[in-house]
C-alpha positions as CSV (number, residue, x, y, z in Angstrom):
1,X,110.9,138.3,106.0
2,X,108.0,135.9,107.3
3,X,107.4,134.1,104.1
4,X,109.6,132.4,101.7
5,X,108.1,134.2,98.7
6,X,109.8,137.5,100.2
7,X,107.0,139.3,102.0
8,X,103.8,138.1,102.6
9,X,101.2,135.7,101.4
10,X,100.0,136.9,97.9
11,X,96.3,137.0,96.7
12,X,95.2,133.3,96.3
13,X,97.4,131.7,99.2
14,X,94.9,134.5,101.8
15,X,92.5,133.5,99.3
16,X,92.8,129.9,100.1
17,X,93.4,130.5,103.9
18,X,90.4,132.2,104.1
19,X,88.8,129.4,102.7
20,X,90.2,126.7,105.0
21,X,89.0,128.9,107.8
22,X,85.5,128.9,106.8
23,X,85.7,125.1,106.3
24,X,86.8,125.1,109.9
25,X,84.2,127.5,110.6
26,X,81.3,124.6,109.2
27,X,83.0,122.2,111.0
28,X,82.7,124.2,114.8
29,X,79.1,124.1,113.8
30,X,78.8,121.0,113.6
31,X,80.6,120.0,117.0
32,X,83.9,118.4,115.7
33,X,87.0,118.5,118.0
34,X,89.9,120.4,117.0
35,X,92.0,117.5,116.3
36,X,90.1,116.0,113.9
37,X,89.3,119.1,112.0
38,X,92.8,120.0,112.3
39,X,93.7,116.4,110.9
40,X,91.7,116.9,108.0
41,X,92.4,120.4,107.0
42,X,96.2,119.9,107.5
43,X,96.7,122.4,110.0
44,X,98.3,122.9,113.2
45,X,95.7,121.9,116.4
46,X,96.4,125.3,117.9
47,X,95.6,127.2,114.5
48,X,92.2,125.6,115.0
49,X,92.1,126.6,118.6
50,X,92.5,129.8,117.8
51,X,90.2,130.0,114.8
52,X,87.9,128.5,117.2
53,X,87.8,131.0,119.6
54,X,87.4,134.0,117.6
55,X,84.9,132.2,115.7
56,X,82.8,131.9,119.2
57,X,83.2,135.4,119.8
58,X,81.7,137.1,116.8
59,X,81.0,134.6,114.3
60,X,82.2,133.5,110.6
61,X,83.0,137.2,109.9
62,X,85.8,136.9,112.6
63,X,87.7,133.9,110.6
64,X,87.3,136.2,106.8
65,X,90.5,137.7,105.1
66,X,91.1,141.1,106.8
67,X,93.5,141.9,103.4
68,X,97.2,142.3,103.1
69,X,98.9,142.7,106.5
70,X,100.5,145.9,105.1
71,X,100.7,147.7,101.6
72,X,104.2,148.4,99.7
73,X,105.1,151.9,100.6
74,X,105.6,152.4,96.6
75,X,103.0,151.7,94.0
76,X,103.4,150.3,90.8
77,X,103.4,154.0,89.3
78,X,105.9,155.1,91.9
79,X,108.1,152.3,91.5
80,X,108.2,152.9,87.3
81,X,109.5,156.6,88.5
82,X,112.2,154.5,90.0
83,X,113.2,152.3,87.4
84,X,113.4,155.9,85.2
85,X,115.9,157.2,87.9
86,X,117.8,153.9,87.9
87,X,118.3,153.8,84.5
88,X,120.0,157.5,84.3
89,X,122.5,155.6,86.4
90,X,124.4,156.2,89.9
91,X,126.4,159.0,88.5
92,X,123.7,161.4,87.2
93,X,122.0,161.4,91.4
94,X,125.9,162.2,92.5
95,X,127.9,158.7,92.8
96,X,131.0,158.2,92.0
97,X,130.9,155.4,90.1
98,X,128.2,153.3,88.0
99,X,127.3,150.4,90.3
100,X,123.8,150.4,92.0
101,X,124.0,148.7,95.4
102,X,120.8,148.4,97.5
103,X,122.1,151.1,100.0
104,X,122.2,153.7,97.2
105,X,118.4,152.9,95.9
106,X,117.3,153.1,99.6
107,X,119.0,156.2,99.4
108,X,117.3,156.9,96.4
109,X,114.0,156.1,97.7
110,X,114.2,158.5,100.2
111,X,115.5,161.5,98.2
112,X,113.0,161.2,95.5
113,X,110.1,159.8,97.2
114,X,110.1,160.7,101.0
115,X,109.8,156.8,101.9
116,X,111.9,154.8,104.1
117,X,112.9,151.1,103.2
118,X,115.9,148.5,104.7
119,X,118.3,147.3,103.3
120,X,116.1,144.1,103.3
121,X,113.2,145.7,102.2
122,X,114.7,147.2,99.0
123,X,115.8,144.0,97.9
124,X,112.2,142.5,98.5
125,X,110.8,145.1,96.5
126,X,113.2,145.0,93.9
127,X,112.7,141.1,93.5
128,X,109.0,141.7,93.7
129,X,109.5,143.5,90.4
130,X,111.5,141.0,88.8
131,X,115.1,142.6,89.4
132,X,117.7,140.4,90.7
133,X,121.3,141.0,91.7
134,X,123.6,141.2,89.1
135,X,127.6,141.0,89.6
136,X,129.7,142.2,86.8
137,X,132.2,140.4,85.5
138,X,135.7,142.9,85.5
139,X,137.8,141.9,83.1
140,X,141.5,144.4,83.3
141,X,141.8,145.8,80.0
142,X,145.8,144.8,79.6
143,X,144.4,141.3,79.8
144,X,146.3,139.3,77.4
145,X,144.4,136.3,76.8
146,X,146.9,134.4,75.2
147,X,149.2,135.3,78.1
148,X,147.0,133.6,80.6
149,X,146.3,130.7,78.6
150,X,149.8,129.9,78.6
151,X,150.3,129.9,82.0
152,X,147.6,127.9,82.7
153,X,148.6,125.0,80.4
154,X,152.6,125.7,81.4
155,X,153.4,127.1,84.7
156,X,150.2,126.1,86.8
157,X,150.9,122.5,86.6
158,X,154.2,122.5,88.2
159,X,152.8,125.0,91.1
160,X,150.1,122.5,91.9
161,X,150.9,119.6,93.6
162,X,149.7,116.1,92.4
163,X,146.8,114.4,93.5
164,X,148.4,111.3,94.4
165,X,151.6,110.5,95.4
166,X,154.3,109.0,93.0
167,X,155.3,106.5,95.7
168,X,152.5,103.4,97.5
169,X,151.9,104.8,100.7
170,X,150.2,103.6,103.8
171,X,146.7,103.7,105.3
172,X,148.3,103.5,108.9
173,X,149.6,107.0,110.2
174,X,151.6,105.2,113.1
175,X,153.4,102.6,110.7
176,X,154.0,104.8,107.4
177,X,156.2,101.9,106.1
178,X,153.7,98.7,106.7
179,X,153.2,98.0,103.2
């Protein structure tokens, strides 16, 4: 992904972009130098170069917001069909066992909807949509609590070995004995 926020600049950010371009856009107008614009916009000098020459090609229109560079291959209808078909589980589309992974939804994507995703992208989209990985915590049903607890406070402390040693030792690895 290009962008931190997992796949592109969203509405206001291109709206605000937009908006520093045609600031830079009054600025070539008026004859300032790239570095200073650049200065005062808080941009990079060869952003401005840039902006500056498709500006002198064809104008403010060049610099405006051409929209999203691409749109999500699944709506927001499409992908409430998907959470439907995720919430019948893994089993009932032929898995073995109840635990989504992002290799089965791209999988799942592309039986039910025709539409190829990554790996990546499925875990973008699924963030988009407020999901986020969850890790089950396994507990063995034999577990004795009471078992473990015991252990803990009884047999662990003798397997681990004490922080510091029971004896003054030395800083000096050639002289062990200087103290």
């Amino acid at each position: 992904m290009r962008y931190a926020q997992g796949g592109g600049l969203t509405g206001e950010r291109r709206v605000f972009r937009e908006n520093l371009r045609m600031e830079a856009a009054e600025r070539f107008a008026q004859g300032d130098e790239n570095s200073v614009i650049a200065h005062d916009l808080r941009v990079s000098v060869r952003s401005v170069q840039r902006w500056r020459r498709a500006w002198s090609q064809n104008g403010p229109r060049a610099l405006a917001s051409k929209g999203p560079a691409s749109l999500p291959l699944l709506s927001d209808e499409l992908f409430a069909v998907l959470e439907r078909e995720l919430t019948k589980g893994p089993v009932a589309h032929g898995w073995p066992d109840q635990t989504w992974t992002l290799s089965r939804i791209k999988t799942l994507i592309g039986r039910r909807f025709h539409k190829s995703y990554t790996v990546q992208g499925v875990a973008a989209l699924l963030k988009r949509h407020g999901w986020s990985c969850q890790v089950p915590a396994r507990r063995a049903l034999e577990r004795d609590e009471a078992a473990v607890a015991g252990w803990v406070k009884e047999t662990w402390p003798s397997v681990e070995e004490p922080w510091r040693r029971s004896t003054p030792g030395s800083s000096s690895r050639t002289k062990p004995d200087s103290r």
